[in-house]
N, C-alpha and C positions, 0 to 999 in steps of 0.2 A: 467376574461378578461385580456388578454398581452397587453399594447401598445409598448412595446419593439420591437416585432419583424416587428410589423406594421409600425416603424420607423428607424431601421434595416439601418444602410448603405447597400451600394451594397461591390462588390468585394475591399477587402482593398487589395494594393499593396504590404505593409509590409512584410517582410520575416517571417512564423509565430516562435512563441517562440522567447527567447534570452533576452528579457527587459523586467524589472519591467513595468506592465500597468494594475492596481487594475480597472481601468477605462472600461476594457472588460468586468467586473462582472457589473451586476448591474441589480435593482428591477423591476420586470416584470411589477407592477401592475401601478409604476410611473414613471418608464425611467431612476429613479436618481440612488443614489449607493447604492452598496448591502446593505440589511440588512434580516440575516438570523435569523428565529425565528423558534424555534427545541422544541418538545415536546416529552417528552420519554411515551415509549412504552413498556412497558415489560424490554428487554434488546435490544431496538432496538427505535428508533425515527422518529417522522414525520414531512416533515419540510412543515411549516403552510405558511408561507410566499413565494412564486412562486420567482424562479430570474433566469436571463439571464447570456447567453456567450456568447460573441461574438469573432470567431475565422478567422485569417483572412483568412485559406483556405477555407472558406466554406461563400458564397453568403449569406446565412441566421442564424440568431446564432438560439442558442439550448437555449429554457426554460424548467426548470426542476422545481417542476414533473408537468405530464399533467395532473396525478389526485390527487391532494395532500391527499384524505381522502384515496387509496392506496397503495400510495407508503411508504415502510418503507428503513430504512438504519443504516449498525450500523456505520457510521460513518467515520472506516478508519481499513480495515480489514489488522491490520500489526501483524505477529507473536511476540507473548508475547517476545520472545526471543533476539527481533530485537529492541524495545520500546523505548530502550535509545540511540539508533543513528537515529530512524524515528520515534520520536513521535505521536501519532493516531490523535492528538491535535494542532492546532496553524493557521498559519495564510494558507497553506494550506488546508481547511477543506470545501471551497466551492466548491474547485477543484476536490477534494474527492467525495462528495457528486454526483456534476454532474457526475462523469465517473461511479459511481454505480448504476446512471438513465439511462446510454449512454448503458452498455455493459450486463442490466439485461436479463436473457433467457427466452423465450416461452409468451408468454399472450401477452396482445397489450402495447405498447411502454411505457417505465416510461417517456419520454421528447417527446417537441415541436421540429419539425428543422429539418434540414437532418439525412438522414438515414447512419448509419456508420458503420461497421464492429469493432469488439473488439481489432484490433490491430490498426485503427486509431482512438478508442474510449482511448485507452495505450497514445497512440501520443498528443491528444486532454489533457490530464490529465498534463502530464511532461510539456507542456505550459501552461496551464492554471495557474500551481504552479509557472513558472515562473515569470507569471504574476503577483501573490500576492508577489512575493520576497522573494518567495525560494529558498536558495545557489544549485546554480548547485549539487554538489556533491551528497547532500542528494535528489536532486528531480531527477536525475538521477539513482542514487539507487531504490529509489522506483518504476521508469519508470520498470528497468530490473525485480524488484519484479513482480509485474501484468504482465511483458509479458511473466515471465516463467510458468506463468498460463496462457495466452492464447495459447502459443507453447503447453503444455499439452493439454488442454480441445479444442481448436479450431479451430489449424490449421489440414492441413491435407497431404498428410496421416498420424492417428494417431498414428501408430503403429513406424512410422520415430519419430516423433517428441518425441515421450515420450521417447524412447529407447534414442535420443538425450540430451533430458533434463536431465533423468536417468545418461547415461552415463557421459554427461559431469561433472553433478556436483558429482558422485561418484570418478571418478576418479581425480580432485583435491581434495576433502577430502582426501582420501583414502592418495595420494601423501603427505598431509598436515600431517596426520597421521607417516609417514613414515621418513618424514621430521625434524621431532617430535623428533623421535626417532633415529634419524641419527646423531642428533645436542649434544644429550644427551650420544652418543657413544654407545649406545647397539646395533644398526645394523649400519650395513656398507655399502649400495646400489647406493647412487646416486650417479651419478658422479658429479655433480656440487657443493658437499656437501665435501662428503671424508673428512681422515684424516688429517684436517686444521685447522688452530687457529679457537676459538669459534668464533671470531667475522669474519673470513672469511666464517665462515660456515655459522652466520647469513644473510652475503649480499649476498650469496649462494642459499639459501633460497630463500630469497625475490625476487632472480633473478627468480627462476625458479616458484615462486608464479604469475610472470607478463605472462614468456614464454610459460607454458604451458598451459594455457587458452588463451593467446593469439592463438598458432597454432592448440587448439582445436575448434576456435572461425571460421576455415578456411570452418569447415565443414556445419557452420548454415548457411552460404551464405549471403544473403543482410541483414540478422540478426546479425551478425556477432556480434555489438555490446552488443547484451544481453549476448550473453555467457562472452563476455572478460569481462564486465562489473560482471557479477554473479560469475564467476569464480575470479577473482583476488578477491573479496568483499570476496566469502568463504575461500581464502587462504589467506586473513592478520587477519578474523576476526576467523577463526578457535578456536582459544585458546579462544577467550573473551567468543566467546559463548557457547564452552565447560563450563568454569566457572560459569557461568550464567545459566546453565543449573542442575551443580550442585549446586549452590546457591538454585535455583528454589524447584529443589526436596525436599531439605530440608527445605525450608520454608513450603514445601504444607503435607509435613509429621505433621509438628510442626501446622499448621494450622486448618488439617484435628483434632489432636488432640486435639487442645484449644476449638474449634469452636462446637467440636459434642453435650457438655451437652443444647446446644443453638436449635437444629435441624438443621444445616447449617454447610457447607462443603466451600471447599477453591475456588468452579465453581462458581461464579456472577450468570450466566445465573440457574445451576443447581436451588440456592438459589428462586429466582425468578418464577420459575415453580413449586416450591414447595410451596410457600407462593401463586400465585394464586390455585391452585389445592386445597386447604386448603380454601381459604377464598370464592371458588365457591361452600365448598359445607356449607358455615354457610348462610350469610345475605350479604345483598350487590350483586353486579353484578361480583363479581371477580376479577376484574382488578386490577393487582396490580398498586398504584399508586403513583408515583413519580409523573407523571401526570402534571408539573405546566408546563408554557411556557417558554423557555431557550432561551432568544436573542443571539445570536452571534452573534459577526462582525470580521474582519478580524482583526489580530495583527499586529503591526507596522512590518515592514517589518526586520528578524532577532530576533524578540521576541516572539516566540512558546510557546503555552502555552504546560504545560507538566500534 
């Protein structure tokens, strides 16, 4: 039973997103403030305890899940590679959870509440993280994350939108790439770059890292903001996450190596299906079990857990 939505204001006036209001979340079962209680699953969690959103475009807020025995969730689906500027962890993580109940495909609904489309299920999420006192930057960033997954998977026509996503963000890489290599004298192409001190060739750069997502952004229309946002993000962080990447490789090399005399490889998730697959066919029920109950609650607002 919800008493939340039963007590539900009606339409709130307020502009939605933009202010810290951790006061939107809060416990289905008692009306008071959240309190999330997460029990792991394999490589994936259920959260035991029901809680509410209340948003102010929407007459009725969203309780999440409406079957808790399930719905599962991993949490905060961010590429390994991205981890240390949008942790999967902190005080956004209720916010996370609901838009993975709001925007799930096919079967009957993971949430209570209005019915929403995946791009204002995107919209619903970037406030909601406002709400718990997430610095614009990073919750903005993740906004453009998820919606270049719904420009992929669910706008339409598909065939526009993917070739959009495609293009746009190949050719700032690509430029990134070129940029690279312009900076460092082996090719000679751009004009905003050319034969100029290194450090004008830097602010060069960075110029043409803002400009040319900007006037590629002319093409997504009232979207506009995802490309400029996704695009300038892939042209300053280009290098970090090259490095990071081969960082990555080498650790999973070094990994794969340490880890085999064990049966276990450098995949969590792989690990994990192996150990149940194994333990279904000795005693027991198979499950692997981490199994215990995991309260969370939100972090102070600026203190992410990592």
């Amino acid at each position: 039973m919800t008493e939340g939505p039963e007590t539900a204001p009606g339409p709130v006036a307020e502009r939605p997103g933009g202010t810290t209001r951790p006061d939107r979340f809060y416990d289905a079962e008692t009306g008071g403030p959240l309190q999330l209680q997460l029990e792991q699953d394999g490589d994936s969690f259920r959260v035991l305890r029901r809680f509410g959103y209340r948003d102010p475009a929407h007459r009725e807020p969203f309780v999440v899940p409406a079957d808790p025995g399930r719905f599962r969730t991993d949490l905060a689906s961010i590429p390994w590679m991205f981890a240390w500027l949008v942790p999967g962890l902190g005080s956004h993580l209720a916010a996370v959870i609901l838009h993975d109940a709001l925007v799930r495909p096919g079967g009957p609904p993971d949430h209570e509440g209005p019915d929403v489309d995946r791009e204002e299920a995107d919209r619903i999420l970037r406030d909601a993280m406002a709400s718990l006192g997430t610095p614009r930057l990073r919750r903005w960033l993740m906004w453009a994350g998820v919606m270049l997954a719904t420009c992929w998977s669910a706008l339409s026509p598909r065939w526009w939108w993917r070739a959009l996503v495609t293009g746009t963000l190949g050719v700032v890489g690509a430029l990134g790439v070129v940029a690279t290599l312009d900076l460092l004298d082996v090719v000679d192409v751009l004009p905003w770059m050319g034969p100029r001190p290194w450090w004008v060739e830097v602010l060069g750069g960075a110029a043409g890292a803002v400009a040319v997502p900007a006037v590629l952004a002319v093409l997504w229309g009232r979207r506009w903001r995802v490309a400029l946002i996704a695009g300038v993000a892939l042209a300053f962080l280009l290098h970090v996450t090259a490095a990071v990447l081969v960082v990555y490789g080498v650790y999973r090399v070094a990994e794969t190596v340490v880890s085999r005399p064990e049966g276990m490889g450098p995949d969590v998730a792989e690990n994990l299906e192996q150990a149940t697959t194994g333990a279904a066919g000795g005693s027991g029920d198979g499950r692997v079990a981490a199994g215990h109950v995991a309260p969370v609650a939100p972090s102070p607002p600026g203190r992410e857990g990592r």
